[in-house]
C-alpha positions as CSV (number, residue, x, y, z in Angstrom):
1,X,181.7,-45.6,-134.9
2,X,185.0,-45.8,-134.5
3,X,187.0,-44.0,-132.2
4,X,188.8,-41.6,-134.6
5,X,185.0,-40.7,-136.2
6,X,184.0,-39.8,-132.5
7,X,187.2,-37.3,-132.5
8,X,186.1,-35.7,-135.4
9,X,182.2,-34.6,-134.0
10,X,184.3,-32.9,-131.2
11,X,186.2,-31.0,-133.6
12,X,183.7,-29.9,-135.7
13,X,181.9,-28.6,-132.5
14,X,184.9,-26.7,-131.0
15,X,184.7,-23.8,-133.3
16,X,181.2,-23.4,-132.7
17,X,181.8,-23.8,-128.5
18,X,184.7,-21.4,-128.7
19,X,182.2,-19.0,-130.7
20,X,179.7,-19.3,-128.2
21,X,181.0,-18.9,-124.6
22,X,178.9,-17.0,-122.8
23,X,176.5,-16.3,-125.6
24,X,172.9,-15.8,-124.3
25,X,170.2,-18.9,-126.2
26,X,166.7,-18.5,-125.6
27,X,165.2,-22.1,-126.6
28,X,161.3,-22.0,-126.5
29,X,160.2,-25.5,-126.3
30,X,156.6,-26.4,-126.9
31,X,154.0,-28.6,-128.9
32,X,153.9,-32.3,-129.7
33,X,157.6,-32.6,-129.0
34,X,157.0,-31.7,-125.3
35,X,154.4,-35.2,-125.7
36,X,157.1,-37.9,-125.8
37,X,158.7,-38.0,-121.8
38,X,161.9,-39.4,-123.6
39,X,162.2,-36.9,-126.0
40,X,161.8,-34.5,-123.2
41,X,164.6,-35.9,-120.9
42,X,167.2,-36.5,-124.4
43,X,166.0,-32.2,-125.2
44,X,166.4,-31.3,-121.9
45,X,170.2,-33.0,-121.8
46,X,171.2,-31.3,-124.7
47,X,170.4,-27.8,-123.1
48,X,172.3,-29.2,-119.9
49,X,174.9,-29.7,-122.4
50,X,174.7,-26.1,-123.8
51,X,175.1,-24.9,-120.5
52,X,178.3,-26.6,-119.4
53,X,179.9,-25.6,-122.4
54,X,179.7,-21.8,-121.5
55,X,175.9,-20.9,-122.9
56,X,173.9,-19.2,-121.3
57,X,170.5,-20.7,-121.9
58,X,166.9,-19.3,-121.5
59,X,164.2,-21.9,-121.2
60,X,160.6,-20.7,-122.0
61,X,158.6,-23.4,-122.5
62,X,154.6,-23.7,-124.0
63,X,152.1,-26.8,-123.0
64,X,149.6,-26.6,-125.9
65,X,149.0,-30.7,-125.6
66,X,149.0,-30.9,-121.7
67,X,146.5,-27.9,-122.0
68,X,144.1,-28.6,-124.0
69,X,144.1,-32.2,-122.1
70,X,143.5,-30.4,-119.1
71,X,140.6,-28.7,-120.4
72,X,139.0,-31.6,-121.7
73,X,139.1,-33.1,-118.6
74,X,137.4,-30.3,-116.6
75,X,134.9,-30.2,-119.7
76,X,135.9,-27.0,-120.9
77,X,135.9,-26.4,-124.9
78,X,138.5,-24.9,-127.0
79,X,138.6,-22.8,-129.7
80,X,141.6,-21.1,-131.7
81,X,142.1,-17.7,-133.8
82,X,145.1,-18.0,-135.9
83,X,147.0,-20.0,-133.6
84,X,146.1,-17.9,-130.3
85,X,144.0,-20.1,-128.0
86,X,140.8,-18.0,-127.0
87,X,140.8,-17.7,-123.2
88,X,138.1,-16.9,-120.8
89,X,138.8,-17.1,-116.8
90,X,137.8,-21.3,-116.4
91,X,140.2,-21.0,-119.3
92,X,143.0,-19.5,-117.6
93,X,143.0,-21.2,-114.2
94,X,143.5,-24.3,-116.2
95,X,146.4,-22.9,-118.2
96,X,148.0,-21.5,-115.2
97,X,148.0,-24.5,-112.9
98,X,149.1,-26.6,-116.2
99,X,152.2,-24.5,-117.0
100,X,153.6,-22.9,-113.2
101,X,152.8,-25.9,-111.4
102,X,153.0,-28.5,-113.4
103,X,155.0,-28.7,-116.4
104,X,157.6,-25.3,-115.5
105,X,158.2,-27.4,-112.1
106,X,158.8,-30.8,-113.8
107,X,161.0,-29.4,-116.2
108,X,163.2,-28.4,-113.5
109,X,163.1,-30.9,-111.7
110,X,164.2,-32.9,-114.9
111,X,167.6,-30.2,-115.7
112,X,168.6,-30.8,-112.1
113,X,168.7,-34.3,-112.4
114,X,170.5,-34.6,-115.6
115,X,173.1,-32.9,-113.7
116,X,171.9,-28.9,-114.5
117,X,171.4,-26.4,-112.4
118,X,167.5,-25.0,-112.9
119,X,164.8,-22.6,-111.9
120,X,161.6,-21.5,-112.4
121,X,160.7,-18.4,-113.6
122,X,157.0,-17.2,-113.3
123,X,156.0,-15.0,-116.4
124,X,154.3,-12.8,-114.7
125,X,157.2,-12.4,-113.0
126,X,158.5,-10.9,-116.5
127,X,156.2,-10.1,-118.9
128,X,154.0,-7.1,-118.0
129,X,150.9,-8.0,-120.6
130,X,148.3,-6.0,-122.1
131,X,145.0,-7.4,-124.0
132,X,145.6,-8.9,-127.4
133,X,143.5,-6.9,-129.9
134,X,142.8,-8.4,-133.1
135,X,141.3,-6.8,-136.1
136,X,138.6,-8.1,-137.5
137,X,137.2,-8.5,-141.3
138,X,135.3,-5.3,-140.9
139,X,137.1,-3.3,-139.0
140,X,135.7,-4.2,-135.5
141,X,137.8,-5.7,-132.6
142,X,137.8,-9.4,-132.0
143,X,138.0,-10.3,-128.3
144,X,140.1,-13.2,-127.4
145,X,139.6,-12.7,-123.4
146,X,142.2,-13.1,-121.3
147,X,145.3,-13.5,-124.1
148,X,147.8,-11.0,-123.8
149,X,151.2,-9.5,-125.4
150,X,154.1,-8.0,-123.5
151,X,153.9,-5.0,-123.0
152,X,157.1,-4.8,-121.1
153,X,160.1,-7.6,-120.6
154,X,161.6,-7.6,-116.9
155,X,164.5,-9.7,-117.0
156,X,166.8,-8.6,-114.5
157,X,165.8,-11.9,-112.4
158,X,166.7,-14.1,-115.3
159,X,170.2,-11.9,-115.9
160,X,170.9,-12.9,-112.0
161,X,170.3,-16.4,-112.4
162,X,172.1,-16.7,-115.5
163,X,175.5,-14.6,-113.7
164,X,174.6,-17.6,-111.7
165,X,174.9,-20.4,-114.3
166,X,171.6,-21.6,-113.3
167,X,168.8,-22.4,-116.1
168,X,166.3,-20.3,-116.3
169,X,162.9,-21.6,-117.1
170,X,160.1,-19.6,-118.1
171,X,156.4,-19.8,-118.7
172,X,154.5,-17.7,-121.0
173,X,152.2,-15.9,-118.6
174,X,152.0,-12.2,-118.1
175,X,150.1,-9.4,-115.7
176,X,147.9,-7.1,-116.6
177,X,147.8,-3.5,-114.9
178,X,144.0,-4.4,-114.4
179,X,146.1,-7.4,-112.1
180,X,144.6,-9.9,-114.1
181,X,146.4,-12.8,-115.4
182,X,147.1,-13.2,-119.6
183,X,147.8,-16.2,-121.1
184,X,150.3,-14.8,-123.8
185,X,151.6,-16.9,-126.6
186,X,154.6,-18.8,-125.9
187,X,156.6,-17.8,-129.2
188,X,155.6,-14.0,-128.7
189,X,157.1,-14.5,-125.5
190,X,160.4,-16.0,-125.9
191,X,160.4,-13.2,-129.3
192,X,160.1,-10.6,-126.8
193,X,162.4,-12.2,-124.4
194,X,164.8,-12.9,-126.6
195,X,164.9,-9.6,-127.6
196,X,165.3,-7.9,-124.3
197,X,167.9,-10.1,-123.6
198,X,170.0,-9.6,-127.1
199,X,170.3,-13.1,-127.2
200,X,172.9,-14.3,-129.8
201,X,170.0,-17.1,-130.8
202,X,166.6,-17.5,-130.5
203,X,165.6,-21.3,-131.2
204,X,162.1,-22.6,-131.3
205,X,161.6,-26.2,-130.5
206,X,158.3,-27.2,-132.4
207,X,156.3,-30.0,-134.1
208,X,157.0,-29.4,-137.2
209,X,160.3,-29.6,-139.2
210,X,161.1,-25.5,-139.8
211,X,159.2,-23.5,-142.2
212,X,158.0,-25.4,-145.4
213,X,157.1,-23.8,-148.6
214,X,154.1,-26.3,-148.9
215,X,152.7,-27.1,-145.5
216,X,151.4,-30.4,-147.1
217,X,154.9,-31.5,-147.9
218,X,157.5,-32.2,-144.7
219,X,160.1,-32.0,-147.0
220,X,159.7,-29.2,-148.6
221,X,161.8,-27.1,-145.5
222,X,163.5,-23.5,-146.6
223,X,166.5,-23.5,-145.5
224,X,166.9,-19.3,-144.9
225,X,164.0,-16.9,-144.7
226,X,164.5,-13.1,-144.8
227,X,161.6,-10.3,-144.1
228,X,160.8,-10.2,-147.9
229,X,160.4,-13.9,-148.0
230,X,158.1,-14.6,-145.2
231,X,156.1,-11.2,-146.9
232,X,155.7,-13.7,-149.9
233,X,154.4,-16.6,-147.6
234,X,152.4,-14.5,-146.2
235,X,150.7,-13.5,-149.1
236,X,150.3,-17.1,-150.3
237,X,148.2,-18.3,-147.7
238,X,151.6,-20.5,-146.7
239,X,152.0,-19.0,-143.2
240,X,149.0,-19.6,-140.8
241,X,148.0,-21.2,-138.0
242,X,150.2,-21.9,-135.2
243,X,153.3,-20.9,-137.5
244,X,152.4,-17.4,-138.2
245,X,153.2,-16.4,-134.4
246,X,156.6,-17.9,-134.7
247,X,157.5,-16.2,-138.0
248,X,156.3,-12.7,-136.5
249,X,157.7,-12.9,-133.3
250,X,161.0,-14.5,-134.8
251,X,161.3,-11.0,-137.1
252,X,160.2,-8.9,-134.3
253,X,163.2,-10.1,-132.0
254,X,165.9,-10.1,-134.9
255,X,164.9,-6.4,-134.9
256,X,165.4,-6.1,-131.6
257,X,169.2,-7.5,-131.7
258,X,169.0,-11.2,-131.7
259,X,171.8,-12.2,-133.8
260,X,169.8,-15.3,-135.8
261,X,166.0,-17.3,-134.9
262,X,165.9,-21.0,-135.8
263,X,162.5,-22.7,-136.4
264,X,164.0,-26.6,-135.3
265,X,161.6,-29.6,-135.2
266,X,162.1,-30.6,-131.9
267,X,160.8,-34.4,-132.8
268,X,164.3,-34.7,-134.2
269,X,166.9,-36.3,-131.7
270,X,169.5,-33.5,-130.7
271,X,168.3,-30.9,-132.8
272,X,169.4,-28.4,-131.0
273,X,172.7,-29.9,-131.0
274,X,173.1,-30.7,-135.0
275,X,172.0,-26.7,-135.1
276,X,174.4,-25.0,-133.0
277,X,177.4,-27.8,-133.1
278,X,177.8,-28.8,-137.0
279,X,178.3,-27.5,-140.3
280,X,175.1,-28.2,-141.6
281,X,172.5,-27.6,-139.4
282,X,168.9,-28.3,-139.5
283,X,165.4,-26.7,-140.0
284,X,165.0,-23.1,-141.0
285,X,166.9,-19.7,-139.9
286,X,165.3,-16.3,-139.9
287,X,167.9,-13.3,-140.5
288,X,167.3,-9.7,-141.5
């Protein structure tokens, strides 16, 4: 690459940086992509680099992987209803120590030493969670134990820290009024943060490459979804699994004010970047 071809990936990106000074990101980061540690460090970068450009970025971040490892160590099964890990209390002490002091701390550790400034962020330090109910076939409730759903979004602390130009960085944990602990899905999360936060983007960092219109071909991405489209997925059996809480929690927060949701496959070196930087982009955006 010459020179002159370096020049011109800095201007492509200036309109872009001059549109998005002080525009909030929230960036949920989570599944395989968290797997590879050098994947993690180039992601991570790229959000430091968001941040010195004038972003203001939001860091929530899952463990799926580094969870169900965990529990297969201490012997503990798992099981799933569309996408939402079923959680008893063995269950949740495992997922707690696995996301606020493991993972949540290591990423910070990580930002600060690619030359951000970090923090971490408790959930239930901003997400006040209430019991996931989920209909059944006949009617009846299906108990998934301790999973919850905001019920509220706190986020003056993250507003502080990001006045601050510090990184927050979030797990997806919430308490109950009961005073219990819910393990609440990490994309309904950063949807509901996102949205309390009017974020200008919310951007989900996953395993797989955006939304595809046949799940069993990786190349088969859609390039825009609206509400009527994903109603059409929906209804052909496309949208399940763990991509069914993305899609609904992306169209929850675009009603709430965020400006666009991108569904990125985090797998892909700078992603984030080739999103927000170029003319092109990459993956799948969500708009009303």
């Amino acid at each position: 690459m010459t020179p002159a071809d370096k020049a011109k990936i800095f201007l492509e990106a200036l309109p872009y940086v001059q549109r998005f000074r002080n525009a909030r990101f929230v960036v949920k980061y989570g599944g395989a992509a968290m797997d590879d540690a050098e994947l993690v460090r180039h992601t991570l970068r790229d959000v430091v680099l968001l941040e010195a450009v004038g972003i203001q970025v939001v860091l929530i971040h899952g463990g799926g992987p580094a969870i169900g490892r965990a529990l297969k160590e201490a012997g503990i099964s798992s099981s799933f209803v569309d996408g939402l890990r079923v959680t008893d209390a063995a269950t949740m002490q495992v997922i707690e120590r696995v996301l606020s002091r493991e993972l949540g701390p290591a990423m910070v550790e990580m930002l600060d030493g690619l030359g951000g400034k970090a923090r971490q962020v408790l959930g239930q330090e901003v997400f006040c969670a209430k019991p996931f109910g989920m209909a059944g076939t006949r009617g009846d409730k299906i108990s998934l134990g301790f999973v919850g759903e905001p019920a509220s979004v706190s986020a003056k602390s993250i507003e502080s820290l990001l006045a601050e130009r510090v990184i927050p960085v979030v797990s997806p944990l919430g308490r109950g009024e009961d005073g219990h602990l819910y393990n609440i899905n990490a994309d309904t999360a950063a949807g509901c943060l996102a949205g309390a936060l009017r974020a200008e983007k919310l951007v989900y960092l996953t395993d797989v490459n955006g939304v595809l219109r046949d799940p069993q071909d990786p190349k088969s991405t859609i390039s825009v979804l609206t509400p009527k489209d994903v109603a059409v997925l929906q209804d052909r059996g496309v949208l399940k699994g763990g991509m069914l809480p993305k899609v609904q929690s992306a169209l929850t927060a675009l009603r709430a004010g965020v400006g666009k949701v991108h569904l990125l496959d985090g797998r892909i070196p700078h992603a984030l970047l080739l999103e927000v930087f170029t003319d092109s982009g990459v993956g799948t955006e969500l708009v009303l």
